[in-house]
C-alpha positions as CSV (number, residue, x, y, z in Angstrom):
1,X,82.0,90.6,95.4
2,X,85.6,90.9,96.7
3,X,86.5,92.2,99.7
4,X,89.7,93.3,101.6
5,X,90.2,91.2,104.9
6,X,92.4,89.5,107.2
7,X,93.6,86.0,106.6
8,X,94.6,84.6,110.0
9,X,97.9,82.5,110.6
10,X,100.6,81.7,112.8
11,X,100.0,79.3,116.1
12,X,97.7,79.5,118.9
13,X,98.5,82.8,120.9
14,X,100.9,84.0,118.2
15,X,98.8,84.5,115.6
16,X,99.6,87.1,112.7
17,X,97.4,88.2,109.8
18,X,98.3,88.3,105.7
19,X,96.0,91.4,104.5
20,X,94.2,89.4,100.8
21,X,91.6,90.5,98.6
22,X,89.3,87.5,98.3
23,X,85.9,87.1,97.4
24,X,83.4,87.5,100.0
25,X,81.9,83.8,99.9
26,X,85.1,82.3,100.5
27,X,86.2,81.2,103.7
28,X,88.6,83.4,105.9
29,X,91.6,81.2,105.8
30,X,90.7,79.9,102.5
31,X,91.4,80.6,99.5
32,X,92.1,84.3,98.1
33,X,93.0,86.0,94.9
34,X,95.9,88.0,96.3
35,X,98.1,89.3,98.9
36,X,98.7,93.1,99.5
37,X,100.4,92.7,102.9
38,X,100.9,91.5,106.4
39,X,99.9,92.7,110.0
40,X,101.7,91.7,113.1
41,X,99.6,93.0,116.3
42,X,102.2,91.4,119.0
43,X,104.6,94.1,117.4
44,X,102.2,96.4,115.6
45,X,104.2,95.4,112.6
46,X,102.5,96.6,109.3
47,X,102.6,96.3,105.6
48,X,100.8,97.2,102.7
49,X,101.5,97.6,99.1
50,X,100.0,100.5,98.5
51,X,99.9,99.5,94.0
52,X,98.4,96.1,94.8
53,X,95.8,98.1,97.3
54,X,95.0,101.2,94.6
55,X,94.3,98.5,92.2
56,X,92.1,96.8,94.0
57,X,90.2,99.5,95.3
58,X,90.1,101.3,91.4
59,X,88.6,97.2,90.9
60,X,85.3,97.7,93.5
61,X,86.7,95.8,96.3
62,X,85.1,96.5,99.7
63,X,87.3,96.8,102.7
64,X,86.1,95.4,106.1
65,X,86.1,97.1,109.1
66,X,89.5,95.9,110.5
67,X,91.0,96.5,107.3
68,X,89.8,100.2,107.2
69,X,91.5,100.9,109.9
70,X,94.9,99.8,109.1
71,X,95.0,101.7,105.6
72,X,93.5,104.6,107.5
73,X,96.6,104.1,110.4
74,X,98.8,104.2,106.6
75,X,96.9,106.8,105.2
76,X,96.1,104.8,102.1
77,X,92.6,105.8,101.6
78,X,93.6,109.3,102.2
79,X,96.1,108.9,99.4
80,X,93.9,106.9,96.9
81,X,90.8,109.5,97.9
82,X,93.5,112.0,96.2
83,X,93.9,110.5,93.2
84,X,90.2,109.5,92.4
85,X,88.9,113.2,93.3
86,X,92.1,114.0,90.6
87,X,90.7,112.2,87.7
C-alpha cells in the first residue's frame, strides 16, 4: 500500500519535512517513490504539487493524518473531490 506522509529532515530543532508518497512498510526517512512537496513548520512554509498529488490519489494512495491536514489547509482534497464527483 502507498501512503502519503512526512519524510523528516533538517538538524536537531530545525527540522523540516519533504511531503513523499512511499509505501507503507518502508521506513519514514527511508526510501520513497516520490516527492510532491515540502513543509516548513518554523515558517509555516508550504508546498504541494497539486498534479503529482491528483495522481497519486487517482493511484489509491492513503494520506495520513498530518498529511490530510495540509492538503485540506491547500484545499487539495476539496479540488480533487471536484473532479472525481465530475467523472
Amino acid at each position: 500500500m502507498v501512503k502519503i506522509r512526512l519524510k523528516r529532515m533538517g538538524s536537531k530543532f530545525n527540522a523540516f519535512y519533504r511531503i513523499v508518497a512511499a509505501d507503507a512498510k518502508a521506513p519514514r526517512d527511508g526510501r520513497f517513490i516520490e516527492e510532491l512537496g515540502y513543509y516548513n513548520p518554523n515558517n509555516k512554509d508550504l508546498k504541494i504539487d497539486k498534479e503529482l498529488a491528483f495522481k497519486w490519489l487517482k493511484n489509491g494512495a492513503q494520506l495520513t493524518e498530518t498529511t490530510r491536514n495540509l492538503f485540506t489547509k491547500k484545499q487539495i482534497l476539496e479540488e480533487y473531490e471536484k473532479i472525481k464527483n465530475k467523472k
